[in-house]
C-alpha positions in Angstrom: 92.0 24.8 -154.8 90.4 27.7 -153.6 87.9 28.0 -150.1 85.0 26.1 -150.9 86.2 24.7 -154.6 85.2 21.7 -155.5 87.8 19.2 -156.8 86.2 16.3 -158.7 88.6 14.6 -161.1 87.1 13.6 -164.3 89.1 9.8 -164.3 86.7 9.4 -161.0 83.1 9.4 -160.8 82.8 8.1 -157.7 84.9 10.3 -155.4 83.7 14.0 -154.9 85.6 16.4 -152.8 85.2 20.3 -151.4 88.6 22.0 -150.1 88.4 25.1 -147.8 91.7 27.0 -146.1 90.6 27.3 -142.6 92.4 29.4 -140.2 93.6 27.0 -137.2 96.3 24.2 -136.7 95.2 20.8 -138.1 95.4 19.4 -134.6 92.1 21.9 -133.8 89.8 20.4 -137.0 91.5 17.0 -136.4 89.8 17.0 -132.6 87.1 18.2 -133.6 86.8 15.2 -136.5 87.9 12.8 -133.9 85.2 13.5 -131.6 81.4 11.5 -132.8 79.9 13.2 -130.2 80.5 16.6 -132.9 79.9 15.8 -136.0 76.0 17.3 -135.2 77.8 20.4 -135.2 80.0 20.0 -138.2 77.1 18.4 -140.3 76.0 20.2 -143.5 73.4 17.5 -144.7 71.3 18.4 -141.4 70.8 14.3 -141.1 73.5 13.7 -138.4 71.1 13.7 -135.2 73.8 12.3 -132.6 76.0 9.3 -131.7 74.1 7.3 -128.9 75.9 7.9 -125.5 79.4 7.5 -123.9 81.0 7.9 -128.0 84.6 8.2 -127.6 87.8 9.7 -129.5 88.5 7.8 -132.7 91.2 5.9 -133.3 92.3 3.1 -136.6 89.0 0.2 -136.6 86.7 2.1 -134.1 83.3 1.7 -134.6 80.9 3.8 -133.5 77.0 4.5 -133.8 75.3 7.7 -135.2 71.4 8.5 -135.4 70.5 9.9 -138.8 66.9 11.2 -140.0 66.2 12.0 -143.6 62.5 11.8 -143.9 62.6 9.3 -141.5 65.0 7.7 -138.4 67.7 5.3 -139.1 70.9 4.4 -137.4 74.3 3.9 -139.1 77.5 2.2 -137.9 80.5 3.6 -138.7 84.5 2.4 -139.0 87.4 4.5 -139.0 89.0 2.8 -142.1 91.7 5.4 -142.1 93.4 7.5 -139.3 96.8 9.4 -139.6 96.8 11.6 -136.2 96.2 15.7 -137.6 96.3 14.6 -141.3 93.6 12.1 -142.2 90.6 10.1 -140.8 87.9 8.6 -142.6 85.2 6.2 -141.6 82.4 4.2 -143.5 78.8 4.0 -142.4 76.9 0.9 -142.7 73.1 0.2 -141.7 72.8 -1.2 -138.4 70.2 -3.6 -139.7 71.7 -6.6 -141.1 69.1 -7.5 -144.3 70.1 -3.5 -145.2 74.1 -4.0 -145.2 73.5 -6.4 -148.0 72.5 -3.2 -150.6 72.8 -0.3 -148.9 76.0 1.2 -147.5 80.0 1.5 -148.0 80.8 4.9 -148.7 83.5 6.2 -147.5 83.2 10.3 -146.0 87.0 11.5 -145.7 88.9 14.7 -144.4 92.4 15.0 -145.0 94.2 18.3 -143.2 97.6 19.9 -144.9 99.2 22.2 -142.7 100.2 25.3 -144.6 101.2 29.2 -143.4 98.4 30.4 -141.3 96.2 27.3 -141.1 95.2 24.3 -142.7 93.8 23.1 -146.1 91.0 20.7 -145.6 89.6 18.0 -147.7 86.4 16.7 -147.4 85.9 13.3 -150.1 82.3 11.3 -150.4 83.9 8.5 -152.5 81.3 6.0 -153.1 84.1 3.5 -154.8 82.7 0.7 -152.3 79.1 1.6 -152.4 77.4 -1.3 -152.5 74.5 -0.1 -155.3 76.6 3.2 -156.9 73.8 3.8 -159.2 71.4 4.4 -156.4 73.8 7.0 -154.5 75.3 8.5 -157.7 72.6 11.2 -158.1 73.2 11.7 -154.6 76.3 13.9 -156.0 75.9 17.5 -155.9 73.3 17.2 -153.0 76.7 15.7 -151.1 79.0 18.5 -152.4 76.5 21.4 -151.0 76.6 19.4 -147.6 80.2 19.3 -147.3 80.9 22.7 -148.7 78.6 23.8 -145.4 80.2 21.1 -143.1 83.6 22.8 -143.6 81.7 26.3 -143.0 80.7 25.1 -139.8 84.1 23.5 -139.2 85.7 26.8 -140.1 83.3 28.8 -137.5 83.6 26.5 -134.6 87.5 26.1 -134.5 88.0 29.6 -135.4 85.7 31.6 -132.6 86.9 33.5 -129.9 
């Protein structure tokens, strides 16, 4: 796939993904994935505000806290449901409110990083396969795909500046 393609197979409605080839080592985008306290930089959506203090490196089952605002403040709660060290990490937000958790939330946002000559390919999924109401996040589709075809701009420029 080419920078910025998107790669959406047709056998899967609920899984959208954007590819770019980013000059750097996975181990530099995979830091800077690892790291909560960044993904205000990285975001494309512009709802990431910030985690709440003292948000540490991610690891396999970590959970961790993130303010959000579209149109209006809410806080999600996030698990690392998949975590392969410079290759793959993926976590799935939840509301922090409980009465929410029961319709809203399971997603799952996903990079995966293949080393190749010069750099690294990088995979950015929104697979909603665990949504709890798809039909409500569904249209939700291409707005996703313009947000993480700019999250892996802004992954590109901060890994790759001098």
């Amino acid at each position: 796939m080419v920078a910025g393609g998107v790669n959406t197979p047709a056998d899967s409605p609920d899984v959208a993904s954007v590819e770019r080839f980013i000059a750097a080592p996975p181990a530099a985008i995979f830091d800077l994935l690892a790291d909560p306290a960044r993904h205000r930089d990285i975001d494309g959506s512009g709802t990431v505000q910030g985690p709440p203090s003292g948000s540490q490196r991610l690891e396999l089952g970590s959970t961790f806290g993130m303010d959000m605002k579209a149109g209006f403040g809410y806080t999600m709660v996030n698990t690392v449901v998949e975590f392969e060290a410079d290759r793959r990490i993926a976590w799935q937000p939840r509301p922090d409110k409980a009465f929410l958790r029961s319709f809203i939330g399971g997603r799952i946002w996903r990079y995966e990083l293949e080393s190749r000559d010069g750099g690294t390919l990088v995979r950015e999924s929104w697979d909603i396969s665990q949504e709890k109401v798809k039909r409500m996040v569904r249209p939700m589709r291409s707005k996703a795909i313009d947000a993480m075809t700019k999250t892996l701009e802004r992954i590109e420029q901060l890994v790759t500046e001098s």
